[in-house]
Chimera marker file (.cmm) of the C-alpha trace (Angstrom):
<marker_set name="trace">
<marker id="1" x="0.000" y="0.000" z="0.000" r="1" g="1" b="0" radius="0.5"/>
<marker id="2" x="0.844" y="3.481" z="-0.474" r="1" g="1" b="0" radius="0.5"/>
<marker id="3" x="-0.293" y="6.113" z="1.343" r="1" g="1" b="0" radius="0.5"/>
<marker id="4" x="-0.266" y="9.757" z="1.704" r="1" g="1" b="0" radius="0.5"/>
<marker id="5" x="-2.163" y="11.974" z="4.582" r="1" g="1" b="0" radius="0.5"/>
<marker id="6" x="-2.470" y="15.958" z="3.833" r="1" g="1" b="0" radius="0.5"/>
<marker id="7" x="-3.394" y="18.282" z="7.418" r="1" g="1" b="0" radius="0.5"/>
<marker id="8" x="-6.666" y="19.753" z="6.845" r="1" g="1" b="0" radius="0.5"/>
<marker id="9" x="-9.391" y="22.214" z="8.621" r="1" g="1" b="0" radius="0.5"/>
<marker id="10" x="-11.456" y="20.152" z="10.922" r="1" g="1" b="0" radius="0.5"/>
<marker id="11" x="-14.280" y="21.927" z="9.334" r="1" g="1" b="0" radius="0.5"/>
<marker id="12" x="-13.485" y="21.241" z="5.591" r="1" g="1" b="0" radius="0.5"/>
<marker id="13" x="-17.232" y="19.505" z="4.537" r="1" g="1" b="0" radius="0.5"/>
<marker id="14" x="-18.375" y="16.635" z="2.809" r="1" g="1" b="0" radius="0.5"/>
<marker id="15" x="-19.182" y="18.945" z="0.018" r="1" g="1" b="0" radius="0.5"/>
<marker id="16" x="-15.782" y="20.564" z="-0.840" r="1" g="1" b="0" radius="0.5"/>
<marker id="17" x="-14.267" y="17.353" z="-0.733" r="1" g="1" b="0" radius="0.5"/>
<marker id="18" x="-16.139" y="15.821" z="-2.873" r="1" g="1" b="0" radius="0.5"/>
<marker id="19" x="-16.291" y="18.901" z="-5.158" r="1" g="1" b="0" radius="0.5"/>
<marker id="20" x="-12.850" y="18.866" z="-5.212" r="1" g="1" b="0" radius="0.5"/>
<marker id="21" x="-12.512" y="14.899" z="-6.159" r="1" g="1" b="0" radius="0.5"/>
<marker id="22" x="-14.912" y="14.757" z="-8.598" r="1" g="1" b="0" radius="0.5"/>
<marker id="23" x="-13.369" y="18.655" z="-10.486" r="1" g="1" b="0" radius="0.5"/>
<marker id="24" x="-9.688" y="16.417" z="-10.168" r="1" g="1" b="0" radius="0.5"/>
<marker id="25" x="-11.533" y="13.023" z="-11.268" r="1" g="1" b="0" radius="0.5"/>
<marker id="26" x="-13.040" y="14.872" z="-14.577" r="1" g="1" b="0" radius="0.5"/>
<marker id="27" x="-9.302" y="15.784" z="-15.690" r="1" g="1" b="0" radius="0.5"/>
<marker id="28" x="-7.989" y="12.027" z="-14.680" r="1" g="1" b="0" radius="0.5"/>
<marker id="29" x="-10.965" y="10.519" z="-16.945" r="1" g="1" b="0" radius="0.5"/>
<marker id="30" x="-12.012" y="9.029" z="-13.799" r="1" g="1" b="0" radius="0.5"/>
<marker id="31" x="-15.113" y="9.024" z="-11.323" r="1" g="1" b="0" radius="0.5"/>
<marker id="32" x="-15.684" y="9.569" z="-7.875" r="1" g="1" b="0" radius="0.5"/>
<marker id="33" x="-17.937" y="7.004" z="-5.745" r="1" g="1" b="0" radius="0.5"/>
<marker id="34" x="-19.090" y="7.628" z="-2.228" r="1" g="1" b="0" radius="0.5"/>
<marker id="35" x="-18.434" y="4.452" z="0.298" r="1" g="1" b="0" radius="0.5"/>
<marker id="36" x="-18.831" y="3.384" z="3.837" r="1" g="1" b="0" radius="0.5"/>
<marker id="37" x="-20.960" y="5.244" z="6.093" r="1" g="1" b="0" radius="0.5"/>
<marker id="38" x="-21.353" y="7.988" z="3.130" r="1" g="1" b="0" radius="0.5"/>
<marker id="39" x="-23.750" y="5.545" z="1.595" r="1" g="1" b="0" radius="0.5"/>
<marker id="40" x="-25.111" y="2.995" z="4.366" r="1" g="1" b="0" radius="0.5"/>
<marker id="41" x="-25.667" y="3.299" z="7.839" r="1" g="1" b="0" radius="0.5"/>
<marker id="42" x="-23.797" y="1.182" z="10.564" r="1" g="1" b="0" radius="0.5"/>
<marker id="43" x="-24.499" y="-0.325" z="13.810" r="1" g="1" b="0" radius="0.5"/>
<marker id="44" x="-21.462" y="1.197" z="15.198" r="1" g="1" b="0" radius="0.5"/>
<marker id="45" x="-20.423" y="5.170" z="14.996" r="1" g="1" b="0" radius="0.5"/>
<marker id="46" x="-18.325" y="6.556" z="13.294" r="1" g="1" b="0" radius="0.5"/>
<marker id="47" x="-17.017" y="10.078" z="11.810" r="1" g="1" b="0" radius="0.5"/>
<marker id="48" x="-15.261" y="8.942" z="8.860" r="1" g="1" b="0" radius="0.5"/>
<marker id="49" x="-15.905" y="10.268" z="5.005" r="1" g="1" b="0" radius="0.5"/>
<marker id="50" x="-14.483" y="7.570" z="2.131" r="1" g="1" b="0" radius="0.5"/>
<marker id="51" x="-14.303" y="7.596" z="-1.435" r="1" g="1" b="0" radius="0.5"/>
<marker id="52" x="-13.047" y="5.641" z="-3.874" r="1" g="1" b="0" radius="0.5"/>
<marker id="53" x="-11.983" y="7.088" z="-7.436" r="1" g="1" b="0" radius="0.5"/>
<marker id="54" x="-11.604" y="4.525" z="-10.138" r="1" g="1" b="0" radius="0.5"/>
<marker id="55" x="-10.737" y="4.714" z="-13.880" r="1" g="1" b="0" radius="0.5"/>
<marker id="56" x="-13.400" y="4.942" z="-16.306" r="1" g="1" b="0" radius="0.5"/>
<marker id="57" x="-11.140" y="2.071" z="-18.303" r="1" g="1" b="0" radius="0.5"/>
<marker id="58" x="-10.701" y="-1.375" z="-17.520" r="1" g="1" b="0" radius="0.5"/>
<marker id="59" x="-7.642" y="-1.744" z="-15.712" r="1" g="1" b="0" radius="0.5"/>
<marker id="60" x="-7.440" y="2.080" z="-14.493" r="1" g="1" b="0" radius="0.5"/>
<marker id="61" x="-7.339" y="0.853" z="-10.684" r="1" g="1" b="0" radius="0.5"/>
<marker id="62" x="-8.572" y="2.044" z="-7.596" r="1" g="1" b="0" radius="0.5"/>
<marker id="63" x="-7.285" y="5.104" z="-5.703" r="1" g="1" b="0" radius="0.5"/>
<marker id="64" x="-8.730" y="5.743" z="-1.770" r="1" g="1" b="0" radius="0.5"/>
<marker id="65" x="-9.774" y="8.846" z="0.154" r="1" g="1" b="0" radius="0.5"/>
<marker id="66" x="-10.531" y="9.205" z="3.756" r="1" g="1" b="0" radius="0.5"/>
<marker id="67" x="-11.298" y="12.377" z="5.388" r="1" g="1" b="0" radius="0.5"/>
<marker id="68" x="-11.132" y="12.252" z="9.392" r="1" g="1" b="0" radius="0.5"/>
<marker id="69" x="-12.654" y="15.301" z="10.608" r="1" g="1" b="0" radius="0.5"/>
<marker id="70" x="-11.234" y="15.230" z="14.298" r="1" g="1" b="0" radius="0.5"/>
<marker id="71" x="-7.790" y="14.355" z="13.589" r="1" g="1" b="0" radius="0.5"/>
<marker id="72" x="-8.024" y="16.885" z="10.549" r="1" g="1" b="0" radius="0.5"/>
<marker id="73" x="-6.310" y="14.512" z="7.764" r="1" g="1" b="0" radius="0.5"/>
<marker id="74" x="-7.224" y="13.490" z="4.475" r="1" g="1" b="0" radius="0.5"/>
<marker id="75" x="-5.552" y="9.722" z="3.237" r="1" g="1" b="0" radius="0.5"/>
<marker id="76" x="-4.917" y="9.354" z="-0.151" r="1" g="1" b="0" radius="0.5"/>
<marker id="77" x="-3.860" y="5.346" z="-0.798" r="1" g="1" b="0" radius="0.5"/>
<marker id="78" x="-3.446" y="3.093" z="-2.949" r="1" g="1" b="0" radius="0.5"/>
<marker id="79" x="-3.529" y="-0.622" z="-2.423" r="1" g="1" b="0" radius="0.5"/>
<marker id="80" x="-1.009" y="-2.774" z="-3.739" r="1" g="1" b="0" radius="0.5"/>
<marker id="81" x="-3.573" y="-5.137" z="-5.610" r="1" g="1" b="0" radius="0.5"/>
<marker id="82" x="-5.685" y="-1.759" z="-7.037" r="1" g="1" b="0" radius="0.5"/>
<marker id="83" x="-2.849" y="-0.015" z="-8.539" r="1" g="1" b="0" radius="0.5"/>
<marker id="84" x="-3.876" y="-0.983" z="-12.106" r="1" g="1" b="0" radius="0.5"/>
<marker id="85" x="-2.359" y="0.950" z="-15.374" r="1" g="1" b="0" radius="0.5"/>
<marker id="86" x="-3.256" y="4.849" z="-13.786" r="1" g="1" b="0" radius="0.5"/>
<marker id="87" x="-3.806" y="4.809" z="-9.833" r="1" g="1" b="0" radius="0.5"/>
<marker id="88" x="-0.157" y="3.786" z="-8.947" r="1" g="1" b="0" radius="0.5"/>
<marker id="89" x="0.702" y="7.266" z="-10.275" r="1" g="1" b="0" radius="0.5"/>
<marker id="90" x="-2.431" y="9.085" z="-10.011" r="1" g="1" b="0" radius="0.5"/>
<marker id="91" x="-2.713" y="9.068" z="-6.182" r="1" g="1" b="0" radius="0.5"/>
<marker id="92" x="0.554" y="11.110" z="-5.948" r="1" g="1" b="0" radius="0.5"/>
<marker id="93" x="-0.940" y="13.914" z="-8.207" r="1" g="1" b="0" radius="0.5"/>
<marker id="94" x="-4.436" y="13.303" z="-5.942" r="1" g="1" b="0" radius="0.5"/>
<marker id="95" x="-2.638" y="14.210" z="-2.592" r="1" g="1" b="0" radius="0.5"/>
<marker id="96" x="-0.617" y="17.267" z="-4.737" r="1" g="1" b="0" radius="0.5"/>
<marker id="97" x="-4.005" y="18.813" z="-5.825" r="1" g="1" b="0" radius="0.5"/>
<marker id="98" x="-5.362" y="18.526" z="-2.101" r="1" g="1" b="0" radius="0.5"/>
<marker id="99" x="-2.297" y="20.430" z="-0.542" r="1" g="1" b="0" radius="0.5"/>
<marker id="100" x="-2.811" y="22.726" z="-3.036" r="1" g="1" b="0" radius="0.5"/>
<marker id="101" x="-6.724" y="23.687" z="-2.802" r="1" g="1" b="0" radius="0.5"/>
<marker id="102" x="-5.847" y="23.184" z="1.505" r="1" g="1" b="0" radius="0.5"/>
<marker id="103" x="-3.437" y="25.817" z="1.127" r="1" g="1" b="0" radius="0.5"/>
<marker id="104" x="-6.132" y="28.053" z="-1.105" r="1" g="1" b="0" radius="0.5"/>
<marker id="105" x="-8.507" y="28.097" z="1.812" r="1" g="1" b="0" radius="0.5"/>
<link id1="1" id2="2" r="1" g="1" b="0" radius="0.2"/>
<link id1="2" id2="3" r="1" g="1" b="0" radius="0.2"/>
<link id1="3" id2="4" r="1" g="1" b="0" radius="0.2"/>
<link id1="4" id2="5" r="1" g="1" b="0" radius="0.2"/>
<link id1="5" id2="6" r="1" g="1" b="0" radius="0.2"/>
<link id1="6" id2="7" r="1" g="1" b="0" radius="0.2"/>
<link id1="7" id2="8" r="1" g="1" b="0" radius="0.2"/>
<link id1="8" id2="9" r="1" g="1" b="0" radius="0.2"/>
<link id1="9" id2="10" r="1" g="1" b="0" radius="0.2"/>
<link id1="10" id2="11" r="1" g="1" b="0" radius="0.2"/>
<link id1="11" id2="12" r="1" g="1" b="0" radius="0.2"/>
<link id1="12" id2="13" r="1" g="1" b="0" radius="0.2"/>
<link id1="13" id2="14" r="1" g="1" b="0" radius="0.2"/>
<link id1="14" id2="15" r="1" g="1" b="0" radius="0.2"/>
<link id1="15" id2="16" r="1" g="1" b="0" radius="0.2"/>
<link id1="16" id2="17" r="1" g="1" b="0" radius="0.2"/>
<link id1="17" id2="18" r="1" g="1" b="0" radius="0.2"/>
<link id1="18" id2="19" r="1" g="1" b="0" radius="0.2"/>
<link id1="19" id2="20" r="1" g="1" b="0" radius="0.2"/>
<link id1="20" id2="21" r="1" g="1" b="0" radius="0.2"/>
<link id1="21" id2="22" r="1" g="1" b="0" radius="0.2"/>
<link id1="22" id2="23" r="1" g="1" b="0" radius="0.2"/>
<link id1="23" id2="24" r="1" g="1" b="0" radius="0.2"/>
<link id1="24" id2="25" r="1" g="1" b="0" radius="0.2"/>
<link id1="25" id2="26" r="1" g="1" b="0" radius="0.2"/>
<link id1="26" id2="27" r="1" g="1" b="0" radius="0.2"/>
<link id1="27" id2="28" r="1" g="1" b="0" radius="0.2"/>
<link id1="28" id2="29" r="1" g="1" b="0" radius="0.2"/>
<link id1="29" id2="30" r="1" g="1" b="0" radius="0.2"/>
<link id1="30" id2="31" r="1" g="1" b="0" radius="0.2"/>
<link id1="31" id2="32" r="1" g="1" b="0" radius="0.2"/>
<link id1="32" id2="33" r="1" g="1" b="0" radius="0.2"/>
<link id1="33" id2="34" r="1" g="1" b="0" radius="0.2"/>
<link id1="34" id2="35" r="1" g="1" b="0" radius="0.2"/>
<link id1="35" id2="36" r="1" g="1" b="0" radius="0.2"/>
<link id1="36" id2="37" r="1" g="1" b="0" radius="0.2"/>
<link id1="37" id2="38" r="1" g="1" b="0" radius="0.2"/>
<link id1="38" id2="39" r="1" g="1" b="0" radius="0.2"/>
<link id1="39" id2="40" r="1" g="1" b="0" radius="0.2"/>
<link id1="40" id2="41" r="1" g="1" b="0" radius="0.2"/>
<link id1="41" id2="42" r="1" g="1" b="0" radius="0.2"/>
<link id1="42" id2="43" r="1" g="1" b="0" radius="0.2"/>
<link id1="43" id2="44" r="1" g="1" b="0" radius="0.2"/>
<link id1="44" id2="45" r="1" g="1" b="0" radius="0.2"/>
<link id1="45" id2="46" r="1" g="1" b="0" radius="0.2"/>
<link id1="46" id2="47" r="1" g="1" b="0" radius="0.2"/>
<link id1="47" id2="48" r="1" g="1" b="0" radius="0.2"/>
<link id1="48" id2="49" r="1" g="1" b="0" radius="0.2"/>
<link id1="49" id2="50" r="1" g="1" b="0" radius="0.2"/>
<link id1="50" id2="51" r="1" g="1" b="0" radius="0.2"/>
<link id1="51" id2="52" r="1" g="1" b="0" radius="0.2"/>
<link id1="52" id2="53" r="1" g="1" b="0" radius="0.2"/>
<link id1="53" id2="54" r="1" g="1" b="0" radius="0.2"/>
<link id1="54" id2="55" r="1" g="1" b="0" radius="0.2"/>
<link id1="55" id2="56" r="1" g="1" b="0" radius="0.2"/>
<link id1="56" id2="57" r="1" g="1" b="0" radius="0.2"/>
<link id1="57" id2="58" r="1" g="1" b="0" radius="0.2"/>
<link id1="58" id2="59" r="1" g="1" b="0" radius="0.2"/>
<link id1="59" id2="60" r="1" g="1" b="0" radius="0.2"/>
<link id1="60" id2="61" r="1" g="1" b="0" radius="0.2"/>
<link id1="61" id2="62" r="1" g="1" b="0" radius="0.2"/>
<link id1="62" id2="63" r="1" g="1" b="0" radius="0.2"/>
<link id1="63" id2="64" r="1" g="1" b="0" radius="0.2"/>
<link id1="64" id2="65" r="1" g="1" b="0" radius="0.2"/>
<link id1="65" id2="66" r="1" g="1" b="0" radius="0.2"/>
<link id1="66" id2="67" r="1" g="1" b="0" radius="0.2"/>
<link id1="67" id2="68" r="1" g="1" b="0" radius="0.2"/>
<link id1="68" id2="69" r="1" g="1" b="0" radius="0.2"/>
<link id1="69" id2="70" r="1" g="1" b="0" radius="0.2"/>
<link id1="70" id2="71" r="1" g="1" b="0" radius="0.2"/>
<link id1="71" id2="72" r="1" g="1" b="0" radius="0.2"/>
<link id1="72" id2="73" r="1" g="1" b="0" radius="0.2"/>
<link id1="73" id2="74" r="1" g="1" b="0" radius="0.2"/>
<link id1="74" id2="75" r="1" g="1" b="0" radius="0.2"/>
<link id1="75" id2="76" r="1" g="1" b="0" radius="0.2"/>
<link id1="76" id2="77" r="1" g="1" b="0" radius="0.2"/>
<link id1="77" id2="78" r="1" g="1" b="0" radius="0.2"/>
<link id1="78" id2="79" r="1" g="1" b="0" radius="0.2"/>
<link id1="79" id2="80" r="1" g="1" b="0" radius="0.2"/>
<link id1="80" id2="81" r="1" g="1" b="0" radius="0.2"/>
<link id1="81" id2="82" r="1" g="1" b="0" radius="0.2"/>
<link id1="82" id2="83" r="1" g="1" b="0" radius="0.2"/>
<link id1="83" id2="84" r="1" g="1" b="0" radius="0.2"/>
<link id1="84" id2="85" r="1" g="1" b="0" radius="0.2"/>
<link id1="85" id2="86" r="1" g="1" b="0" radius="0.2"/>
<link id1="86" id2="87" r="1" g="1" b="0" radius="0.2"/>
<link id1="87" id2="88" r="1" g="1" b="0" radius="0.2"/>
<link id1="88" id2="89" r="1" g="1" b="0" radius="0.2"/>
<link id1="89" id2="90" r="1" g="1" b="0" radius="0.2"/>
<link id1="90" id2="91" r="1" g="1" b="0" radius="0.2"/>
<link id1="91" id2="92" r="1" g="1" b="0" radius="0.2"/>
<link id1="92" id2="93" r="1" g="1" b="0" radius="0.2"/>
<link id1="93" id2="94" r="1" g="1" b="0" radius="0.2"/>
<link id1="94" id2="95" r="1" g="1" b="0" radius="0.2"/>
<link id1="95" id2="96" r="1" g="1" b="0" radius="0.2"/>
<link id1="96" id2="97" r="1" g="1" b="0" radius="0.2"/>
<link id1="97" id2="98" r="1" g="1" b="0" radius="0.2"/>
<link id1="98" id2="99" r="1" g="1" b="0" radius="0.2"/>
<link id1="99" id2="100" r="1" g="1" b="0" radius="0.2"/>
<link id1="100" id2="101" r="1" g="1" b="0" radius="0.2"/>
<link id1="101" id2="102" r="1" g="1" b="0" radius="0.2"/>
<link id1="102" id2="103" r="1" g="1" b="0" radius="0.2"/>
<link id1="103" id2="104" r="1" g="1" b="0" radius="0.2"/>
<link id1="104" id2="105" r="1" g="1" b="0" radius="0.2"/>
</marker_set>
């Protein structure tokens, strides 16, 4: 796995983030899909916000977002068995964009 975590506002929302994946995931030729408690509810509680952005072509691979709002981080990952022809790379320029627009704000 490979991993990068970007310092962020505690009060960044749900909304920029996502804004800001799917504006980046429009460039990549990718798309952004909402996961975990974004989309279901759980027995248990929980604060965290994941996405996953995937390749619109076979073989693209799978990079990982997860924003915890009380430690203030965002992770940008890859796994080792979702890096595929583009996310090996792509996460890298994922975590660049997000220190960018953090700094922005």
């Amino acid at each position: 796995m490979r991993k990068r975590e970007i310092a962020v506002s505690r009060r960044a929302s749900k909304n920029w983030i996502e804004g800001m994946l799917k504006a980046w995931a429009q460039r990549e030729d990718a798309q952004v899909r909402p996961m975990g408690r974004l989309v279901r509810s759980y027995s248990t509680e929980g604060e965290n916000m994941h996405w996953h952005v995937t390749g619109l072509k076979k073989g693209m691979g799978t990079v990982e977002v997860t924003y915890t709002p009380s430690v203030g981080t965002i992770a940008v990952l890859v796994h080792d068995n979702r890096r595929g022809l583009w996310a090996g790379q792509a996460y890298l320029r994922l975590a660049r964009e997000i220190m960018r627009r953090t700094k922005e704000t």
